[in-house]
C-alpha positions as a printed NumPy array, in Angstrom:
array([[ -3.372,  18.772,  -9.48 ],
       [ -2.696,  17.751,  -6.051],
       [ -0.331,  15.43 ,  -5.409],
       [  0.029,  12.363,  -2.952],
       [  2.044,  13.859,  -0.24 ],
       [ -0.349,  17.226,   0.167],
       [ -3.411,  14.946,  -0.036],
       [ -1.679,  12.855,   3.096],
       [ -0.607,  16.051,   5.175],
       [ -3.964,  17.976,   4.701],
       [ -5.685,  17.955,   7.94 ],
       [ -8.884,  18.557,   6.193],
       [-10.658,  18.589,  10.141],
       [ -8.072,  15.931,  11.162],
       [-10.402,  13.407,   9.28 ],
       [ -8.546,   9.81 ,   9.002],
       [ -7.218,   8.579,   5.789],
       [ -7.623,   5.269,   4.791],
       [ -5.872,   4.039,   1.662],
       [ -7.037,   0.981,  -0.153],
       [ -6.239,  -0.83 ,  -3.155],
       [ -8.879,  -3.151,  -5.86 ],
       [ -8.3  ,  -6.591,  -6.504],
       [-10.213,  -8.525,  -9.438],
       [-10.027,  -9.81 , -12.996],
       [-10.62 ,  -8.131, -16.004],
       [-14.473,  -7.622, -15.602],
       [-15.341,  -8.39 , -12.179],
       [-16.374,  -4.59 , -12.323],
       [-13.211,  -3.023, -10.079],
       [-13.452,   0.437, -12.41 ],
       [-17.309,   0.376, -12.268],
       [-16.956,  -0.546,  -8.28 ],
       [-15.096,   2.918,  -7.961],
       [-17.25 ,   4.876, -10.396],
       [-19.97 ,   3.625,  -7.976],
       [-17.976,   4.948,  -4.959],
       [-17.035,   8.298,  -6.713],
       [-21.002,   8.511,  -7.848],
       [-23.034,   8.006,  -5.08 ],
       [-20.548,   9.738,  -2.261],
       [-20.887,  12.909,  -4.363],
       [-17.01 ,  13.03 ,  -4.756],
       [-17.186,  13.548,  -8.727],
       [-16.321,  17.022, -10.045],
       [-18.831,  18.949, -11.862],
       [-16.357,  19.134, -15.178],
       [-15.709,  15.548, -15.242],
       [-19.694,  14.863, -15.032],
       [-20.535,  17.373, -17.687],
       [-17.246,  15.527, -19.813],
       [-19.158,  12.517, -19.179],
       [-22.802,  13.716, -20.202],
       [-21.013,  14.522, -23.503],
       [-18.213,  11.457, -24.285],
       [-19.608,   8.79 , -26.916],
       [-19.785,   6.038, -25.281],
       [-19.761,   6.49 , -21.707],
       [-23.624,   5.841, -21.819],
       [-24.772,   2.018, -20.694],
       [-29.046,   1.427, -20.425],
       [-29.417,   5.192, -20.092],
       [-27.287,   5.218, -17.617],
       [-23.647,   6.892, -17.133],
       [-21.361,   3.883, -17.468],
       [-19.496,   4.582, -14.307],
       [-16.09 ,   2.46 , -15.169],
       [-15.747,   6.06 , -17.356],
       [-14.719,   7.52 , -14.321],
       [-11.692,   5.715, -13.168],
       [-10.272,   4.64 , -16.838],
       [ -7.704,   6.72 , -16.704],
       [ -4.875,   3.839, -16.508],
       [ -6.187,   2.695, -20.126],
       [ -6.394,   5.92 , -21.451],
       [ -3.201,   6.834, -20.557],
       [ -2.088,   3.751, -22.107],
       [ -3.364,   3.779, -25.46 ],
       [ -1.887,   7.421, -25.647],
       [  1.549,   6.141, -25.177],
       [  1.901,   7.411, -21.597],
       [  3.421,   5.241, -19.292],
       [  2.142,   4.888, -16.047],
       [  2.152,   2.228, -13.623],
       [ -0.498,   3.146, -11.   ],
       [ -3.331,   6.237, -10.821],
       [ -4.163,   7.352,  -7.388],
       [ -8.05 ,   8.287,  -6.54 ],
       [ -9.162,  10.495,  -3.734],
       [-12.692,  10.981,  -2.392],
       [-13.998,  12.354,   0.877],
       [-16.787,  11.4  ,   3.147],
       [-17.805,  13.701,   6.455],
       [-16.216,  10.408,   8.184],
       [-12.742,   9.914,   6.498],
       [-10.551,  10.524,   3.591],
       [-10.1  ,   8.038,   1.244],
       [ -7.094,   7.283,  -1.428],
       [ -7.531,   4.893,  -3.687],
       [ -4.588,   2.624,  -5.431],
       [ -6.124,   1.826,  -8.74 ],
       [ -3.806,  -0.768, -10.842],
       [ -4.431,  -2.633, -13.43 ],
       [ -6.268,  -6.089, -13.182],
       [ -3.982,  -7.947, -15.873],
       [ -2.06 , -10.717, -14.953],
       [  1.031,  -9.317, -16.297],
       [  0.452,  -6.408, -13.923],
       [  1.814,  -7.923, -10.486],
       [  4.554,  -5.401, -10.347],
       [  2.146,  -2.466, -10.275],
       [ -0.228,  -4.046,  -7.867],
       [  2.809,  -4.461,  -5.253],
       [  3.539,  -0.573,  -6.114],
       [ -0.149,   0.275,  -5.286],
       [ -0.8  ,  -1.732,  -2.21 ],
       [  2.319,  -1.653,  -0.434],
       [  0.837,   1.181,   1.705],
       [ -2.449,   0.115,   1.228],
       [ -4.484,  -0.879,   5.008],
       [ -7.246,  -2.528,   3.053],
       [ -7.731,  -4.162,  -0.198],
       [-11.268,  -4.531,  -1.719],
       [-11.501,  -7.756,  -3.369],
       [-14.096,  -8.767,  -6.297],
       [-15.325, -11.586,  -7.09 ],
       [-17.815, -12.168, -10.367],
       [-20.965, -13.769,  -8.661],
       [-21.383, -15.58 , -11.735],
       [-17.965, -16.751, -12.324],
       [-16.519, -17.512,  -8.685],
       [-12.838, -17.598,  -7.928],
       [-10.439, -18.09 , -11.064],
       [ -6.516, -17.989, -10.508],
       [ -5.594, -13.904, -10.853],
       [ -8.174, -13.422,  -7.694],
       [ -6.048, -15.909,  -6.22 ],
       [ -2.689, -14.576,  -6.803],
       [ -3.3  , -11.181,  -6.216],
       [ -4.809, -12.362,  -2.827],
       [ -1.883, -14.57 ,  -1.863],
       [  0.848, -10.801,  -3.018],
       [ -1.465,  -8.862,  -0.273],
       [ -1.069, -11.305,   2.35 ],
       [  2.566, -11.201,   1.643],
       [  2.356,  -7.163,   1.41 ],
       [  0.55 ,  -7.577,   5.099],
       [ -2.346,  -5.975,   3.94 ],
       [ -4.225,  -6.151,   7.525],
       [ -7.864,  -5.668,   6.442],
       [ -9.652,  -7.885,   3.498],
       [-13.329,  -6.747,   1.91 ],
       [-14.196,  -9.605,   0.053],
       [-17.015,  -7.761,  -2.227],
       [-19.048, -10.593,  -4.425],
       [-20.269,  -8.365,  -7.164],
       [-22.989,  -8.745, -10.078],
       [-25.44 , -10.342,  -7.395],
       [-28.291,  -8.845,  -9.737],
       [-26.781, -11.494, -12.409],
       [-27.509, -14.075, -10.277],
       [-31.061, -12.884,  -9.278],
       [-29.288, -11.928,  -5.527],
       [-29.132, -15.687,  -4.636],
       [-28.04 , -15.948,  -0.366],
       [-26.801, -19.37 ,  -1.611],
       [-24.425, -18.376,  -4.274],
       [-23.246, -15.775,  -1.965],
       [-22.459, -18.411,   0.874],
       [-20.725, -20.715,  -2.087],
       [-18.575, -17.932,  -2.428],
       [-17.843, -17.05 ,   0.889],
       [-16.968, -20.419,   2.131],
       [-14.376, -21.075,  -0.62 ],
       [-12.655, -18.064,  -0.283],
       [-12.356, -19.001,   3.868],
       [-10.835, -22.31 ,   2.752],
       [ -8.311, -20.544,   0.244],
       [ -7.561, -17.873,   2.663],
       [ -7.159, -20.095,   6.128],
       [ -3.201, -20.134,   4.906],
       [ -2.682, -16.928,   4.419],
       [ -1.865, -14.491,   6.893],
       [ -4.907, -11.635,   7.553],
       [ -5.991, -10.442,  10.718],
       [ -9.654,  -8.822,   9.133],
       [-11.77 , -10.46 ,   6.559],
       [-15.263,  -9.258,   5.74 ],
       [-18.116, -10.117,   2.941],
       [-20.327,  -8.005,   1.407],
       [-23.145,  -8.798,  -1.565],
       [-22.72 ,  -6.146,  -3.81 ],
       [-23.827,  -5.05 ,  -7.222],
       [-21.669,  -2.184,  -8.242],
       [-23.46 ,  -1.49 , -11.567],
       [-26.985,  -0.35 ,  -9.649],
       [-25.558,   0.326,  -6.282],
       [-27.005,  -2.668,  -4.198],
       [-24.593,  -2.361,  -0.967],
       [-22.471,  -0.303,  -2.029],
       [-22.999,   3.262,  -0.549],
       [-27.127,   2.244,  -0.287],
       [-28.252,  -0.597,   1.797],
       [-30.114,  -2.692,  -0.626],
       [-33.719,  -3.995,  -0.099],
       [-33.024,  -6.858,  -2.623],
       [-30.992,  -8.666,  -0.384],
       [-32.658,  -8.832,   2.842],
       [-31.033, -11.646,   3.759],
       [-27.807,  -9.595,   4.086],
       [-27.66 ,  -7.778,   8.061],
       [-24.16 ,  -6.482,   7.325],
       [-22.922,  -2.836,   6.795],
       [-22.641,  -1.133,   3.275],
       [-19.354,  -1.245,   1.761],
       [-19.034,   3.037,   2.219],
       [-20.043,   2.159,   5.882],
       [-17.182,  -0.478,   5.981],
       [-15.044,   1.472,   5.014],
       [-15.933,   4.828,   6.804],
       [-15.585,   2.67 ,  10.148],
       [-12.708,   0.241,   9.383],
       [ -9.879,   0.583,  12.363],
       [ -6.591,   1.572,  10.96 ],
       [ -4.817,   3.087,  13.738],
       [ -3.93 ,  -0.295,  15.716],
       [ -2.277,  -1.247,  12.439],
       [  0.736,   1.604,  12.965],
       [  3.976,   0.302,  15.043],
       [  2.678,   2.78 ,  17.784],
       [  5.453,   0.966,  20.1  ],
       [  8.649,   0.954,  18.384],
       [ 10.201,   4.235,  17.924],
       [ 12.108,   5.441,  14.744],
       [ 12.601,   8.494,  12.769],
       [ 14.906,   7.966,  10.033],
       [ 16.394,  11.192,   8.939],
       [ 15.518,  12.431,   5.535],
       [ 17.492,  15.475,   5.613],
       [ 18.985,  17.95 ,   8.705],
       [ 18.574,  21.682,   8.041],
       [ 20.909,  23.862,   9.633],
       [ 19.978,  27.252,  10.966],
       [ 21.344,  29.721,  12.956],
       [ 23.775,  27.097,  14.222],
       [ 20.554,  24.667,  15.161],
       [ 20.332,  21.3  ,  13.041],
       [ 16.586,  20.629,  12.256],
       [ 16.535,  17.227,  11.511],
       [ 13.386,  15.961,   9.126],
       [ 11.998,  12.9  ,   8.221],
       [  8.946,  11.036,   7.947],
       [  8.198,   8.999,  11.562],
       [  8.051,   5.583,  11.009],
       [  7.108,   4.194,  14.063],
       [  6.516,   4.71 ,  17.783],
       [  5.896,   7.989,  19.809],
       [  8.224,  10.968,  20.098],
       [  7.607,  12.834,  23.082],
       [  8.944,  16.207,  23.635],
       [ 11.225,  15.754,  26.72 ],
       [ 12.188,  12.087,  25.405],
       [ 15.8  ,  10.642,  25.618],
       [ 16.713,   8.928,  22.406],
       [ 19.752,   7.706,  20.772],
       [ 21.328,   8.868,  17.274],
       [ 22.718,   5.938,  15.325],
       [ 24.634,   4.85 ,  14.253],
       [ 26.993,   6.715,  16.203],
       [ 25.089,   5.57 ,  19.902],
       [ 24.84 ,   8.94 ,  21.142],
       [ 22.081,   9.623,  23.666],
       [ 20.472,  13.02 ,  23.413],
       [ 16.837,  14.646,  24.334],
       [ 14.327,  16.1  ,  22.466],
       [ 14.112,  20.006,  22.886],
       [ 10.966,  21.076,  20.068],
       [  8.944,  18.552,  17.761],
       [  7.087,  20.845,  14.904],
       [  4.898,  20.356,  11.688],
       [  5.288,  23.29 ,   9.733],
       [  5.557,  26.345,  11.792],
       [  3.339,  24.753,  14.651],
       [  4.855,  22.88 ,  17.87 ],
       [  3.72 ,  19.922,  19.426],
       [  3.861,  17.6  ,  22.205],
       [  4.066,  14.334,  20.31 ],
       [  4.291,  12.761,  17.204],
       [  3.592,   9.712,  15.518],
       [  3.695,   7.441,  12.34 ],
       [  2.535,   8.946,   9.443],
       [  3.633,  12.551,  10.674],
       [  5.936,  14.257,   8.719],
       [  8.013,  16.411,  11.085],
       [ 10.935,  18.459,  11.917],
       [ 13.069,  17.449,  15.339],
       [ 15.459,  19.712,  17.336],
       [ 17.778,  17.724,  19.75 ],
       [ 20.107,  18.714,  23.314],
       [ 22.996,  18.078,  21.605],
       [ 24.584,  19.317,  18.759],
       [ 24.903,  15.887,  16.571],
       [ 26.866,  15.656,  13.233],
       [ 23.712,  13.559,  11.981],
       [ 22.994,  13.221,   7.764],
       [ 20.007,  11.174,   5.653],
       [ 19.99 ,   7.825,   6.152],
       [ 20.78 ,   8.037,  10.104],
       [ 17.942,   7.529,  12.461],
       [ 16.454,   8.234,  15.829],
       [ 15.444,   5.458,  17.962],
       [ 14.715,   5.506,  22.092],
       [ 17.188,   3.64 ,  24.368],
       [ 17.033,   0.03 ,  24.62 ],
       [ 14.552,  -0.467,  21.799],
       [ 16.76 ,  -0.88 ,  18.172],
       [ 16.059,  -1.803,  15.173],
       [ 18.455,  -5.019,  13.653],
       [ 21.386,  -3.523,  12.702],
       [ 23.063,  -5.51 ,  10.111],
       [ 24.766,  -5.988,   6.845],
       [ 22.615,  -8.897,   6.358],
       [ 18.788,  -9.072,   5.057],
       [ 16.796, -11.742,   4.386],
       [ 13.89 , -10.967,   1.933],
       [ 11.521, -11.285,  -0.638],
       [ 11.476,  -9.724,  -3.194],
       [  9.583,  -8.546,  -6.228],
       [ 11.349,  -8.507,  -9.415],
       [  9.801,  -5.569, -11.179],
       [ 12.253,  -5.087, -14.647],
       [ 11.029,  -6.441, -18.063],
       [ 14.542,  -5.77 , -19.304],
       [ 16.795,  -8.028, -17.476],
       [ 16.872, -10.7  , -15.394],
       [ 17.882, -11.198, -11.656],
       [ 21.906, -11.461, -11.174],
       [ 23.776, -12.611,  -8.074],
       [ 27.297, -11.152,  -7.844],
       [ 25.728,  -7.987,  -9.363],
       [ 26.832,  -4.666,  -7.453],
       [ 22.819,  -3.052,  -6.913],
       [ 21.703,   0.124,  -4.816],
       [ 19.523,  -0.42 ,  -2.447],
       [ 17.162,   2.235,  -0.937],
       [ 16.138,   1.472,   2.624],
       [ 14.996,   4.052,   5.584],
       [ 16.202,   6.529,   3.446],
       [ 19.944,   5.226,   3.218],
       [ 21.21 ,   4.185,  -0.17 ],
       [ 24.158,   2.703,   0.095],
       [ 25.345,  -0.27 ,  -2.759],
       [ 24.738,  -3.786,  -2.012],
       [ 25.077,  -7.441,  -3.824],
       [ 22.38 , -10.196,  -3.679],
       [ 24.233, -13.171,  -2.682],
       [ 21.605, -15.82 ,  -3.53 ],
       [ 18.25 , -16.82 ,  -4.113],
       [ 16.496, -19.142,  -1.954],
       [ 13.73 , -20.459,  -3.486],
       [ 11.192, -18.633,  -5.7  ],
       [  7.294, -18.793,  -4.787],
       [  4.615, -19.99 ,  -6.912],
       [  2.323, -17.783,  -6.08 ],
       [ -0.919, -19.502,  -7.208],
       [  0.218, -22.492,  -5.399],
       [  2.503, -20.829,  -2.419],
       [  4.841, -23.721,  -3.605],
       [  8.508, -22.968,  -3.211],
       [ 10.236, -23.546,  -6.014],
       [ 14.018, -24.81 ,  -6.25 ],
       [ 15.279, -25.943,  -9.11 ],
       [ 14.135, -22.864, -11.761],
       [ 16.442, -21.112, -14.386],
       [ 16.347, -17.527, -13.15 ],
       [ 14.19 , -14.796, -11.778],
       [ 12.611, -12.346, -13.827],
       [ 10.094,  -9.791, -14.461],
       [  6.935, -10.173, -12.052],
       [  8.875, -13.091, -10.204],
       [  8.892, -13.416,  -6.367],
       [ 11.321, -15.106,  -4.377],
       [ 13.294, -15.152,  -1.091],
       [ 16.817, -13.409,  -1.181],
       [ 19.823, -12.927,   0.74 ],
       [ 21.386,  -9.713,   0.073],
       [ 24.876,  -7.866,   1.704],
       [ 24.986,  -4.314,   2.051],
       [ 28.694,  -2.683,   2.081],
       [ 27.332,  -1.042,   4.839],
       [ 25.362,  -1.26 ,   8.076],
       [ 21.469,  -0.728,   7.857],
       [ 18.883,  -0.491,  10.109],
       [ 15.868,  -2.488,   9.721],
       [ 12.98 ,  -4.348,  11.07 ],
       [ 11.04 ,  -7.275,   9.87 ],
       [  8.204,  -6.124,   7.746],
       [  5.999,  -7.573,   9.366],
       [  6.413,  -5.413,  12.154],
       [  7.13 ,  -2.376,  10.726],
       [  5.965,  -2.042,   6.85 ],
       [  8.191,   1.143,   6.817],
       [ 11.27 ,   0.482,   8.117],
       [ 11.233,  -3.499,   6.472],
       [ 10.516,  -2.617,   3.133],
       [ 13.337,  -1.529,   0.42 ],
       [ 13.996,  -1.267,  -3.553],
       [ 16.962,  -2.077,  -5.571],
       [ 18.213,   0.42 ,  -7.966],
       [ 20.419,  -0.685, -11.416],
       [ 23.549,   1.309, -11.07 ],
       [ 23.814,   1.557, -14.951],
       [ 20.578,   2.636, -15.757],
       [ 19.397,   3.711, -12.394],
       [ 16.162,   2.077, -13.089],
       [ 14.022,   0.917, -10.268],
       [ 14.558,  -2.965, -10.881],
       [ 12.912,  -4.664,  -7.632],
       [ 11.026,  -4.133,  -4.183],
       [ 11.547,  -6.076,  -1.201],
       [ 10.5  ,  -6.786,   1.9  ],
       [ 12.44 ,  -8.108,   5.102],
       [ 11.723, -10.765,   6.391]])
């Protein structure tokens, strides 16, 4: 079983990888959507088809019911096993894909941040028949606060609706409305029916009224690499390997371009150094940049550990003690606590921290800012201030998703109790 991090380092003939995440309701056909996907881009193994031929049930009008193919997450569930999200992964000659696939349910929002907090698009279905409802609304409003760049608004079940252009529009023009105050750079449409295919990998000759691209197409296409901080340089250090008296330091780049040859500065001790060799595995290269995984030799011979981090000169991060977020409150077992001693984990440093106090917390089928509530609690969002015990180095997440996004850890149980994200 492969796991996230070799499916993201594979170079598989340096094809892009796009990650995306589902929104929708209980039956506005996500599972079926990616069974469709999965289907009709070949990208189903030839065991799971032959499981499928076989499983009671999984038949629907002759027809493999394709929401068989992603229901893992409810599986999984009814056999006791706790998991939060499954991850998908299908390839097209264009482009890798990874899918985020979380569960629909209202009382899910903590799993749908987890899944599309690295997504760069989120598909989002709407039942043709049914039209907006509430959970499409508030899982729209989390991924404009998650910065999720690039929106597919897919309107499925158009065959239930005998492919009506007017429906369609209905749609489409009260989703604009709803959407005009939230904060997405890409939003596209597509008339889809996910149960026969219409749009979805294969242009559709009931809609001619549609002149758009399929949904694979869409996605094949979408432009993902304008949405990396390609400007901004920083390399916090995961861990430094010492060799032959050499430190190798490693970590994940998190924004910007490293150049062999560049000056940069260690912090947080401000020492300036240049960079001797930049490699990926046992190869060498010129440059780097965000999402590379790499390994750094420097000039000088710095004392550095994991948590530091590389930036160039006169382009820092905010170094503070200080950050202003919001914040996700993901544990069922106890409730928010100012005062409370927390860890938090951000650019790799985990240092102990206390949230000092809660702004307001955020309605988030309304975007209403609440004041006057009795506490915050599982699946709540609101705006924090927390103090670290020591420095950090951050960015807003706006700008960088990587370097502006954190979790806070229960010192007790060491459970995973929030996610934030600066502001």
């Amino acid at each position: 079983m492969k796991n996230l991090a070799d499916i993201e380092t594979q170079s598989d003939n340096n094809k892009s990888i796009l990650r995306f995440t589902t929104i929708g309701s209980v039956d506005n056909g996500k599972s079926t959507l990616i069974g469709r996907l999965l289907h009709d881009s070949k990208a189903i193994f030839k065991n799971h088809y032959e499981d499928l031929i076989t499983e009671k049930g999984s038949w629907q009008n002759e027809n493999i019911n394709l929401a068989f193919l992603t229901d893992g997450l409810r599986r999984e569930r009814e056999e006791g096993i706790t998991i939060d999200v499954a991850y998908r992964y299908f390839s097209t000659p264009k482009r890798k894909f990874i899918i985020a696939d979380s569960p629909g349910h209202l009382e899910y929002t903590r799993n749908m941040v987890t899944g599309s907090s690295k997504a760069n698009s989120a598909l989002v279905l709407i039942d043709a028949e049914n039209g907006m409802n509430e959970q499409i609304k508030r899982h729209t409003i989390i991924s404009s606060l998650l910065r999720i760049p690039h929106i597919t608004v897919c309107i499925n079940k158009m065959d239930l609706v005998d492919f009506d252009v007017s429906i369609f529009e209905s749609i489409r023009l009260e989703f604009i409305e709803f959407a005009a105050k939230l904060q997405f750079s890409d939003v596209q449409f597509i008339p889809i029916s996910a149960l026969h295919g219409d749009n979805v990998v294969n242009k559709s000759d009931k809609m001619p009224w549609y002149k758009g691209p399929t949904l694979i197409y869409l996605l094949e296409n979408l432009y993902i690499s304008s949405d990396r901080d390609l400007i901004n340089c920083r390399l916090p250090v995961q861990y430094v390997i010492n060799k032959k008296g050499v430190n190798y330091i490693a970590g994940l780049i998190s924004g910007g371009v490293f150049k062999k040859g560049d000056e940069i500065i260690a912090l947080p001790y401000n020492i300036k150094s240049k960079i001797i060799h930049i490699c990926i595995f046992d190869k060498e290269l010129s440059e780097a940049f965000p999402p590379m995984s790499i390994t750094m030799t420097l000039e000088d011979d710095i004392a550095m550990k994991r948590g530091d981090m590389l930036v160039r000169p006169n382009n820092y991060p905010v170094i503070t003690d200080e950050i202003d977020a919001m914040l996700c409150w993901f544990d069922d077992t106890q409730k928010l606590e100012t005062g409370k001693t927390y860890k938090i984990f951000i650019s790799c440093r985990e240092i102990d921290c206390k949230i000092e106090s809660v702004i307001y917390k955020l309605e988030v089928n309304t975007l209403h800012r609440i004041m006057d509530y009795d506490h915050i609690k599982f699946n709540d969002i609101a705006r924090i201030r927390i103090r670290t015990h020591d420095m950090v180095f951050i960015d807003p997440y706006s700008k960088n998703k990587l370097t502006g996004s954190f979790i806070l850890i229960d010192k007790e149980s060491n459970n995973t109790v929030a996610a934030g994200m600066v502001r």
